[in-house]
LOLOSE-959527 format. One record per atom (N, C-alpha, C, O): atom name; residue number from 1; z, y, x; residue in three letters. Coordinates in Angstrom, 2 decimals, decimal comma, always signed. Each point is the difference from the previous one (the first is absolute). Example, Ala and Ser with C-alpha at 12.3 -4.5 7.8 and 13.67 -1.06 7.14 Angstrom:
<sites>
N / 1 / +7,80 / -5,69 / +13,19 / ALA
CA / 1 / +0,00 / +1,19 / -0,89 / ALA
C / 1 / +0,00 / +1,20 / +0,90 / ALA
O / 1 / +0,66 / -0,02 / +1,04 / ALA
N / 2 / -1,38 / +1,07 / -1,39 / SER
CA / 2 / +0,06 / +1,19 / +0,82 / SER
C / 2 / +0,73 / +1,09 / -0,77 / SER
O / 2 / +0,17 / +1,11 / +0,51 / SER
</sites>
This chain:
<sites>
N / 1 / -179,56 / -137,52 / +19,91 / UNK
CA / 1 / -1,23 / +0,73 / -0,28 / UNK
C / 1 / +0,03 / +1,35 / +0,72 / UNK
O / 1 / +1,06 / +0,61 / +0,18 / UNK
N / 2 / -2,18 / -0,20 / +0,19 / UNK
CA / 2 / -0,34 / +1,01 / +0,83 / UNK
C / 2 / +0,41 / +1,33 / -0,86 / UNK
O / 2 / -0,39 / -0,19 / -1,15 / UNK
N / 3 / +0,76 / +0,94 / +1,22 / UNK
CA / 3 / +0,80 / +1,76 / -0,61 / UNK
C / 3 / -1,89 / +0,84 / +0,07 / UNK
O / 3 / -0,70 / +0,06 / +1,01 / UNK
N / 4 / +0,30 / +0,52 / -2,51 / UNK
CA / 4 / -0,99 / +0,49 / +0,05 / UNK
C / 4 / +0,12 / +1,27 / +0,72 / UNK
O / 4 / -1,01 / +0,71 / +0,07 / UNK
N / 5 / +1,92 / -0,40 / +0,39 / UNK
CA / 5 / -0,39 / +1,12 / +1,27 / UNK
C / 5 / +0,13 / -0,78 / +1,94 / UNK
O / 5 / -0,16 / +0,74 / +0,97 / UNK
N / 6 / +0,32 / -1,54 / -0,90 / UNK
CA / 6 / -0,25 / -0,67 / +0,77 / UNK
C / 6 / -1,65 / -0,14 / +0,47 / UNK
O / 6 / -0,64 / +0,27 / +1,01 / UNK
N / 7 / +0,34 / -0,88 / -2,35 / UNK
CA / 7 / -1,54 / +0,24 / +0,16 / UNK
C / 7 / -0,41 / +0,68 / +0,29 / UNK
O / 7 / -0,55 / +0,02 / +1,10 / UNK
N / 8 / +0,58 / +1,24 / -2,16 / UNK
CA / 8 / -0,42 / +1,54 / -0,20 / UNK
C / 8 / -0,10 / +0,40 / +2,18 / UNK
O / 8 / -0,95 / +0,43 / +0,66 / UNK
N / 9 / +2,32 / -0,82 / -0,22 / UNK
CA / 9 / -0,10 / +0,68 / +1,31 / UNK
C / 9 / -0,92 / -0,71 / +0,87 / UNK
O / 9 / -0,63 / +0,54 / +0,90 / UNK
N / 10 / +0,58 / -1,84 / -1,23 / UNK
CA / 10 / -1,16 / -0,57 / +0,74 / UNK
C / 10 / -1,23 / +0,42 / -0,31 / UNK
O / 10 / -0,63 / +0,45 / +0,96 / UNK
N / 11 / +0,17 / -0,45 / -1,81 / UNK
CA / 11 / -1,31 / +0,70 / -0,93 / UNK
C / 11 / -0,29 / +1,39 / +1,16 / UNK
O / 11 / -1,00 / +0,33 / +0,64 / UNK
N / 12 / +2,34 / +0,22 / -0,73 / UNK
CA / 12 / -0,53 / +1,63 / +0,72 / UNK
C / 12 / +0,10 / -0,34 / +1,62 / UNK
O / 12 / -0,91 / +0,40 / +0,74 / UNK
N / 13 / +1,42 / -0,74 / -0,50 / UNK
CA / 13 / -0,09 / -0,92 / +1,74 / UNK
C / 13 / -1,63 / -0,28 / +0,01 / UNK
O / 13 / -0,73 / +0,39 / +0,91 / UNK
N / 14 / +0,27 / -1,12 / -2,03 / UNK
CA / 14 / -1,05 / -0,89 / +0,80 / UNK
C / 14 / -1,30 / +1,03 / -0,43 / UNK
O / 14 / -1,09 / -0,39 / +0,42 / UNK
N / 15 / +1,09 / +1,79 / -1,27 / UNK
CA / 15 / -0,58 / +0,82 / -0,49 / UNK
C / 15 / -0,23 / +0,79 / +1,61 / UNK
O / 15 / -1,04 / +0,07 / +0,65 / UNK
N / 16 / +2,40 / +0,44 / -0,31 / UNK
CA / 16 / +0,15 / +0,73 / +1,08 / UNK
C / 16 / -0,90 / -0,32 / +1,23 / UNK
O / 16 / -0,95 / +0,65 / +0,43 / UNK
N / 17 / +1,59 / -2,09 / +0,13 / UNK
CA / 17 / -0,55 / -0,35 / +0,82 / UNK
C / 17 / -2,24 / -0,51 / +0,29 / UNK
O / 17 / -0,75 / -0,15 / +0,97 / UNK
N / 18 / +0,62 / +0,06 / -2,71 / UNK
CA / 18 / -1,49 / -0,15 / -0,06 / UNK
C / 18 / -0,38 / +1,47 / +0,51 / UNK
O / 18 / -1,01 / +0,18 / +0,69 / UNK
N / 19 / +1,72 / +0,67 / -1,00 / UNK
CA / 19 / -0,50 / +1,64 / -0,28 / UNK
C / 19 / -0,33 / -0,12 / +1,77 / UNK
O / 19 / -1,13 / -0,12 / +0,46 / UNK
N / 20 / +2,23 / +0,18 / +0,23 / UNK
CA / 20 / +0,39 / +0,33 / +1,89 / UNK
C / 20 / -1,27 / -1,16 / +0,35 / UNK
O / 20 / -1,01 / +0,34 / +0,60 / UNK
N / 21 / +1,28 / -1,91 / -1,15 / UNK
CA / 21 / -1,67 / -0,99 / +1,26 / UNK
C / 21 / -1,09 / +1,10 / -0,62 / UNK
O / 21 / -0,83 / +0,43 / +0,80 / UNK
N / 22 / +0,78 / +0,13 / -2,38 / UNK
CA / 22 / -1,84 / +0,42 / +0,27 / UNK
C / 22 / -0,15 / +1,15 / +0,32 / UNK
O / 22 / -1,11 / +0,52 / +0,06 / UNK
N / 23 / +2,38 / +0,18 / +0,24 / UNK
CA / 23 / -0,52 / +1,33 / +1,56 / UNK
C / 23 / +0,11 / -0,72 / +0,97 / UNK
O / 23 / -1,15 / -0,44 / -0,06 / UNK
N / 24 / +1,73 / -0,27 / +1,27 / UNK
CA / 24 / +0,07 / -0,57 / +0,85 / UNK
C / 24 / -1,50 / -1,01 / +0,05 / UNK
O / 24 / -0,37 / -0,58 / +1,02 / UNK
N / 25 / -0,17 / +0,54 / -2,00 / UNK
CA / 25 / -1,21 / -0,93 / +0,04 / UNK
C / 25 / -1,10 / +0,80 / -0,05 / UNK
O / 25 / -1,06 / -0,35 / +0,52 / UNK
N / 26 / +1,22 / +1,64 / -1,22 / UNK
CA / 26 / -0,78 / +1,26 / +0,24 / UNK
C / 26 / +0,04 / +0,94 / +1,12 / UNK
O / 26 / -0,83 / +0,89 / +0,18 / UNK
N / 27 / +1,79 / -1,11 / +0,53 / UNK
CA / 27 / +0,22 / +1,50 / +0,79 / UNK
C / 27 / +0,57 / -0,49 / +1,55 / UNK
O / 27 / -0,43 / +0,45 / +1,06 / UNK
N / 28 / +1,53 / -1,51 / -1,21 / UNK
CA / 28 / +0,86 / -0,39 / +1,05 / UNK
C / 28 / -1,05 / -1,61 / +0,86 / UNK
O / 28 / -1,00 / -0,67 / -0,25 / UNK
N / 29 / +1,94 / +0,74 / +1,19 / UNK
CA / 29 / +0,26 / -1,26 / +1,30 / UNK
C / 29 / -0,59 / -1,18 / -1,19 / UNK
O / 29 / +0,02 / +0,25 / -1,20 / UNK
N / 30 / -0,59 / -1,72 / +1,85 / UNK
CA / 30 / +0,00 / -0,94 / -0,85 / UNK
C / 30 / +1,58 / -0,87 / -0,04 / UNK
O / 30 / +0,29 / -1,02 / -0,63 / UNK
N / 31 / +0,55 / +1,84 / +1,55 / UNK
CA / 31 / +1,20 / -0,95 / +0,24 / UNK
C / 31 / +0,85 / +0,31 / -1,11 / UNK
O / 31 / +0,54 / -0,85 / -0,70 / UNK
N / 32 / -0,45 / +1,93 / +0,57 / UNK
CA / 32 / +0,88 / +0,74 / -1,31 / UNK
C / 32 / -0,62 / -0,44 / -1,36 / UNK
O / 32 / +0,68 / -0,32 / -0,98 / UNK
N / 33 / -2,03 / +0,34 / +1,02 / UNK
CA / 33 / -0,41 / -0,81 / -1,16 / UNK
C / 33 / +0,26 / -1,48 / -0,22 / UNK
O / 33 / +0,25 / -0,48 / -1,10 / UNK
N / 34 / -0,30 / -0,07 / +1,99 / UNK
CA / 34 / +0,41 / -1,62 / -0,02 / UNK
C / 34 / +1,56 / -0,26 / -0,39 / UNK
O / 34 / +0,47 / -1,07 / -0,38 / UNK
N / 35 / +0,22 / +2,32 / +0,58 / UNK
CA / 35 / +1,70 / -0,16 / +0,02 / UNK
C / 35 / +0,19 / +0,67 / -0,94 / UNK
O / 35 / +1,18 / +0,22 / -0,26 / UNK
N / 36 / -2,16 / +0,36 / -0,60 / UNK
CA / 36 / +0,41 / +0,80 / -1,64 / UNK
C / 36 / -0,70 / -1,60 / -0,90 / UNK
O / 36 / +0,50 / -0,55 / -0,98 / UNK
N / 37 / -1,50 / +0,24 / +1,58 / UNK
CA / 37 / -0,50 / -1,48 / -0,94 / UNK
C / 37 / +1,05 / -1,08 / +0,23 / UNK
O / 37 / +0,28 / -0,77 / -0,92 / UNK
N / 38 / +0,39 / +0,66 / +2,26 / UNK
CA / 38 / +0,95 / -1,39 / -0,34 / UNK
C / 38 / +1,71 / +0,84 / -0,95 / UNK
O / 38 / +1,01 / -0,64 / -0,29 / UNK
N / 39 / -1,18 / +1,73 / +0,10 / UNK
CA / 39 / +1,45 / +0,50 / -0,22 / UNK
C / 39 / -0,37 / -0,13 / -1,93 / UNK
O / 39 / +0,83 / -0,58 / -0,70 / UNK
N / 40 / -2,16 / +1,21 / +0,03 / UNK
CA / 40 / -0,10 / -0,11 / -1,00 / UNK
C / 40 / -0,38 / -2,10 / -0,38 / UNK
O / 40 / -0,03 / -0,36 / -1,18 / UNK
N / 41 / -0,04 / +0,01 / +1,56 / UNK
CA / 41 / -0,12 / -1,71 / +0,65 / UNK
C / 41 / +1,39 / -0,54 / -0,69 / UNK
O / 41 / +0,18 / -0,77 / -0,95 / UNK
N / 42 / +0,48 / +1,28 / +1,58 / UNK
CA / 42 / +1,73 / -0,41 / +0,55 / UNK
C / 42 / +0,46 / +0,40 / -1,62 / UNK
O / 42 / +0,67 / -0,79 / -0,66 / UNK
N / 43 / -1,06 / +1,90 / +0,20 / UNK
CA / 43 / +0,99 / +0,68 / -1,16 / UNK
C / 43 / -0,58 / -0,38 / -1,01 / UNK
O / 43 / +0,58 / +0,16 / -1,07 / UNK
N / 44 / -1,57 / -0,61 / +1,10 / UNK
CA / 44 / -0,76 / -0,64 / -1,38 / UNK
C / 44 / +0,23 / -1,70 / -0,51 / UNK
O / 44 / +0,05 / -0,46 / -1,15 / UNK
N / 45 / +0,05 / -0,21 / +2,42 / UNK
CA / 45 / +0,98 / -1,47 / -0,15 / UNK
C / 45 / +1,17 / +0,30 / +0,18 / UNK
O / 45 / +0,57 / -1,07 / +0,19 / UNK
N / 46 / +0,28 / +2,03 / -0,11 / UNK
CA / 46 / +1,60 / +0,26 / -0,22 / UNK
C / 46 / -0,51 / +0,21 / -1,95 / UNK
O / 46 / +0,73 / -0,41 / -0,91 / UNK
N / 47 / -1,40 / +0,75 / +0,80 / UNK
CA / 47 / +0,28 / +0,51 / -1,69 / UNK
C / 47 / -0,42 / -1,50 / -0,36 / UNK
O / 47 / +0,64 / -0,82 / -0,65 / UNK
N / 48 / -1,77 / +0,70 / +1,20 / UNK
CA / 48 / -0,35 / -1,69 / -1,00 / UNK
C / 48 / +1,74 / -1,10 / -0,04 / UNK
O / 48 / +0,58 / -0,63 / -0,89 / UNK
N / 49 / -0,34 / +0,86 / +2,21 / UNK
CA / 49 / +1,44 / -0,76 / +0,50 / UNK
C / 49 / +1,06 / +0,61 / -1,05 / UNK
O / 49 / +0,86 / -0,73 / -0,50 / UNK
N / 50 / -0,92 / +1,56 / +0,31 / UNK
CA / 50 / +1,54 / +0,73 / -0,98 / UNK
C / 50 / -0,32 / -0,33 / -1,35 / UNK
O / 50 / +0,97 / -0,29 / -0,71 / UNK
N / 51 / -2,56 / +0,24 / -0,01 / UNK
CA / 51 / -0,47 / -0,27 / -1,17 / UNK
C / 51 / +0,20 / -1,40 / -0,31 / UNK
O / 51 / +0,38 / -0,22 / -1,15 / UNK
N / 52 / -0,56 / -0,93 / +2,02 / UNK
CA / 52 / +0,04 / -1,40 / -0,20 / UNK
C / 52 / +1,31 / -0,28 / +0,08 / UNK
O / 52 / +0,21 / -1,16 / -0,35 / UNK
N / 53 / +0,92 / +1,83 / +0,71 / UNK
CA / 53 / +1,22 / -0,74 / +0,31 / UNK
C / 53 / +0,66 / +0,24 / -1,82 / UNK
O / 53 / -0,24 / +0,93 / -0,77 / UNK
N / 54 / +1,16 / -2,21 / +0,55 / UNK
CA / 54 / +0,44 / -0,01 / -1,28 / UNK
C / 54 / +0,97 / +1,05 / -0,70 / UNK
O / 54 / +0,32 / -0,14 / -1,18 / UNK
</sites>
């Protein structure tokens, strides 16, 4: 079973990274925005992945 701070750090990873795509979607390049959307992407099925394992 997954350690509830395990989570907790994913939680703030995927907090962080929403915060950086919606300036980059406000302010920046569309490339940096596309690479803050596949990075919060990536860390949000790592948590679903760490939550489902036994």
């Amino acid at each position: 079973m997954i350690s509830p701070e395990v989570v907790a750090a994913l939680e703030l990873r995927i907090r962080e990274e929403e915060m950086k795509r919606d300036a980059w979607r406000i302010s920046g390049p569309q490339e940096k925005y596309l690479e803050a959307c596949s990075m919060v992407d990536a860390l949000e099925c790592q948590l679903e992945s760490q939550l489902r394992e036994p």
